[in-house]
N, C-alpha and C positions, 0 to 999 in steps of 0.2 A: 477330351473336348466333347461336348453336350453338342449332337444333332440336332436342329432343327427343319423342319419339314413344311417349307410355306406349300397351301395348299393354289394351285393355279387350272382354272377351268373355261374352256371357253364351251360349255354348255348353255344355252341359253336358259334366261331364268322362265320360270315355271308359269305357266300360262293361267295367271292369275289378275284380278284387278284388285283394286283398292281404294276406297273411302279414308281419306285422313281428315283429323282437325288436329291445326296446328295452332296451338292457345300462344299468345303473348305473354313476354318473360313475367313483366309485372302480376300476372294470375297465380305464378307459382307462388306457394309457399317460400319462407325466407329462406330456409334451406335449403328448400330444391332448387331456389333461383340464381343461388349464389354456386350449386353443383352444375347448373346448366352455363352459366357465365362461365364459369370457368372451362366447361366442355365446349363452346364456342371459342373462347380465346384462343384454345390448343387447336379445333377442328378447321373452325370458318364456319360460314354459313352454306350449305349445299345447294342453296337457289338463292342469289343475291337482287332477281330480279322476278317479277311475277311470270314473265313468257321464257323462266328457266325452267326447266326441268330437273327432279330429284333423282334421275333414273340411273346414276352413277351410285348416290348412295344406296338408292333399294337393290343396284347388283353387290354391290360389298356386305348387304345384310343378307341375304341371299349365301351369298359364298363364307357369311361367320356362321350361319346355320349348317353349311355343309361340311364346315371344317369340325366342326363339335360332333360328328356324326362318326366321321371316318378316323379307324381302327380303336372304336370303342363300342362295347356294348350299349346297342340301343338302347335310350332311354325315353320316357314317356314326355317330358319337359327338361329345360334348363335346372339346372342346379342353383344359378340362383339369376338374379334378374336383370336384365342388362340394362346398363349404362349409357347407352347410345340414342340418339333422336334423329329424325331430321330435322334440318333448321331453314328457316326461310327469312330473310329478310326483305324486305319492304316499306321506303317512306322513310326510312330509317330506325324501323321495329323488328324486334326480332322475335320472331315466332317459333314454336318448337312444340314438335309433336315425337315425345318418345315411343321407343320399338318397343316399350311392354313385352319384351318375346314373352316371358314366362306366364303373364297372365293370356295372354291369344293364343300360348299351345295349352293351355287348360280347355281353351274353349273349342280349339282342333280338335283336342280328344274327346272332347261331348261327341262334336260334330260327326265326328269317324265312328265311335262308338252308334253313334242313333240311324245310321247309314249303309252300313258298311256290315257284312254277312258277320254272325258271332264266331264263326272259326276261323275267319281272316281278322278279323280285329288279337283275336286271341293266340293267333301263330304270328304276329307283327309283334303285337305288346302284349305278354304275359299274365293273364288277370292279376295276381300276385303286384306285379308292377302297377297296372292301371289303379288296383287299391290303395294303394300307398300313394300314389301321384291324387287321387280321390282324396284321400285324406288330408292329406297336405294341402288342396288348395280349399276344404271346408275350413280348416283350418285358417289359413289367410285370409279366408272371405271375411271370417267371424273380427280380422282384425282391421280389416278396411272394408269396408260395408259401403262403402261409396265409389270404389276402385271402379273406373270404368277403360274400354279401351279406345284409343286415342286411331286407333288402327282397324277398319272391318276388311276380310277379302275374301272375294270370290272368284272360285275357279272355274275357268271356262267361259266365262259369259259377265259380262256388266249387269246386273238385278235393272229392272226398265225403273224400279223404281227410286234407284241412286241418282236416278239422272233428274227427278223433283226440286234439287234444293239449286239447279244452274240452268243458264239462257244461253244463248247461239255467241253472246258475246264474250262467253266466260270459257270460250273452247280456245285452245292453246295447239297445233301441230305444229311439233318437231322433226321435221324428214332426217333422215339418216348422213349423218355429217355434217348435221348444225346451219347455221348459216349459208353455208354453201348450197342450200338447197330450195325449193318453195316452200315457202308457209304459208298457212291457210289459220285464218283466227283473228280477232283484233288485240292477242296480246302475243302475236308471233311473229312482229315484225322484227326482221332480220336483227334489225341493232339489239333486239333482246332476245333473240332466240337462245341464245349459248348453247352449251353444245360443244365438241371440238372435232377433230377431223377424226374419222373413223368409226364415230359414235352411233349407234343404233337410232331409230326413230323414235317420239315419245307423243300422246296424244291426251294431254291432261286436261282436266278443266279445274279453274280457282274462282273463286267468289269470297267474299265476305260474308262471315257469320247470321249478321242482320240479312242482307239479301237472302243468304240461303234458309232461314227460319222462313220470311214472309213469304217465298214460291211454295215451300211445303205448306205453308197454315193457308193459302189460297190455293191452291191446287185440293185438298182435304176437303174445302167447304161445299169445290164444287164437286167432286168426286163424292162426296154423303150425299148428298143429293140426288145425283144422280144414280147412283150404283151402290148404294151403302151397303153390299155385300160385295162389291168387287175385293179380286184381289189390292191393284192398287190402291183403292183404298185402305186398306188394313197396311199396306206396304209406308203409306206416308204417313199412317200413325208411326208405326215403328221406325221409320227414318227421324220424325219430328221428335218423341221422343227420346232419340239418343242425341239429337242437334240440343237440347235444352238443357244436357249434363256439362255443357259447355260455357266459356269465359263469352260471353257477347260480342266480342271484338276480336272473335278469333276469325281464322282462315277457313273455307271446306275445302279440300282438295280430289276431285274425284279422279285418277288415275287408271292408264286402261293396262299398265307395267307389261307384263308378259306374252300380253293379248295381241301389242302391235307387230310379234313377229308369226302370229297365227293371221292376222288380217292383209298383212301385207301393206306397202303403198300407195295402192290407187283405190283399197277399200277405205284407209285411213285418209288419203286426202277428202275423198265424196263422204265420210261417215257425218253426220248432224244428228245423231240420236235425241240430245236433250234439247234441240231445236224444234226435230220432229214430236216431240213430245208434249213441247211445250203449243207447238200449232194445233196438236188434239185438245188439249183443254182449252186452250180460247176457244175452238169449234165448240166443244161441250158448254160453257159459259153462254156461248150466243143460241142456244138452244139447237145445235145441229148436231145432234146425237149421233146420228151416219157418217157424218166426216168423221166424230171424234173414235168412234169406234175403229171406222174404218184407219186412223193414224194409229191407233194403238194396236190393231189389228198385224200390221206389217211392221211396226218396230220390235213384236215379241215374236211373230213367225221368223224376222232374220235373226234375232239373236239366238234363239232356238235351236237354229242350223249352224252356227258359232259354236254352241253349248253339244251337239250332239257330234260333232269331232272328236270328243273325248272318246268314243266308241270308236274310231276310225282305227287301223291295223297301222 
């Protein structure tokens, strides 16, 4: 009789955030749409309501990355590319943003590689190995040349400038055990909170595609203006342009995943980053370059101190 070995962790997941768009079914291709349909029919939808939360599915993908991990030799990426999304519905649409794992650990290994000391990159992953996973994904690019990922994440800190394509209304808290708890947001009212008992906290924001274009391509006009060498400026080019590889009528979902068990409860209740964000650009707009600096000033020094916990013992 054949052994099987489910793997079960109550590690929390990785103190990371994440940027999704989730494109509506009808964007797909006929055959990818008719493989997502069918992987809905079997799944369900992981957020059947906008003030749901995905954070059940992101720990299951979490915990298939860590199972493909243990009692095998590391490897630089997947073998081959997974099958799996999250799915949102909405209105009666069904949205889906798959996990690309394979194409987003090609771009972990950029990232770790351009980072990360050459004899820790090289005693982790094997040069030998990282050539051939190299190889492999020039390979792949040359045959999808438009592959883009559906999925960005950041460890340790939210980027100030994820927070451009959403407003104070597009904030979603989920306290820990769902319903039974306060929520703070206008799409987290109780009857949609979901969640169930015992569940983690979740602090997401969702917007629609159009709104989140228009905040970045207004927020950019007046950001060149003003500072056309700041950082965020260059930050809401590069948000806008990856908002534009996208189905118009899709979802932005900015996710804070692993971060709300680093921030805690009462940081996540008081948290309004893309609220506060949004108050420095009107400043900046009405010509009050002091205020606006001064809001951008304290929303990058607290995230900062977020971000430098990684050093922490």
């Amino acid at each position: 009789m054949q052994h099987v070995t489910v793997v079960r962790t109550s590690v929390q997941p990785p103190y990371a955030a994440h940027l999704r768009v989730y494109e509506p079914l009808a964007a797909y291709p006929e055959a990818e749409r008719a493989r997502w349909q069918a992987y809905v029919a079997e799944h369900g939808p992981d957020a059947a309501e906008a003030g749901r939360p995905v954070a059940a599915a992101a720990l299951e993908e979490q915990r298939t990355a860590l199972a493909e991990l243990v009692g095998r030799t590391p490897r630089p990426l997947p073998e081959r590319e997974s099958e799996r999304a999250f799915v949102r519905a909405l209105d009666g649409v069904l949205y889906v943003c798959p996990w690309a794992t394979r194409l987003r650990s090609w771009q972990a290994l950029e990232e770790l590689a351009g980072a990360a000391p050459v004899a820790l990159v090289d005693t982790a992953l094997p040069p030998a190995s990282r050539a051939a996973a190299e190889a492999d994904r020039d390979r792949w690019r040359a045959e999808h040349p438009d592959a883009r990922p559906w999925i960005l994440t950041s460890r340790w800190e939210v980027p100030v400038r994820w927070f451009l394509p959403f407003g104070e209304e597009d904030r979603c808290f989920v306290p820990a055990g769902g319903p039974g708890g306060e929520a703070a947001g206008a799409a987290a009212a109780p009857a949609a909170a979901g969640g169930g008992k015992g569940e983690g906290p979740a602090l997401f924001y969702l917007t629609p595609m159009a709104q989140a274009r228009r905040r970045v391509a207004r927020a950019y006009r007046a950001l060149r203006e003003a500072v056309p060498e700041g950082d965020l400026v260059r930050g809401a080019e590069q948000v806008g342009r990856w908002l534009e590889e996208f189905h118009p009528r899709s979802l932005v979902e900015l996710d804070y995943g692993g971060l709300v068990h680093l921030l805690g409860p009462e940081r996540l209740l008081a948290d309004r980053s893309a609220g506060e964000l949004e108050d420095g650009l009107r400043a900046l707009r009405e010509g009050d370059a002091a205020e606006a600096l001064r809001a951008y000033e304290e929303l990058t020094v607290r995230w900062r101190r977020v971000l430098a916990l990684r050093y922490a013992n």
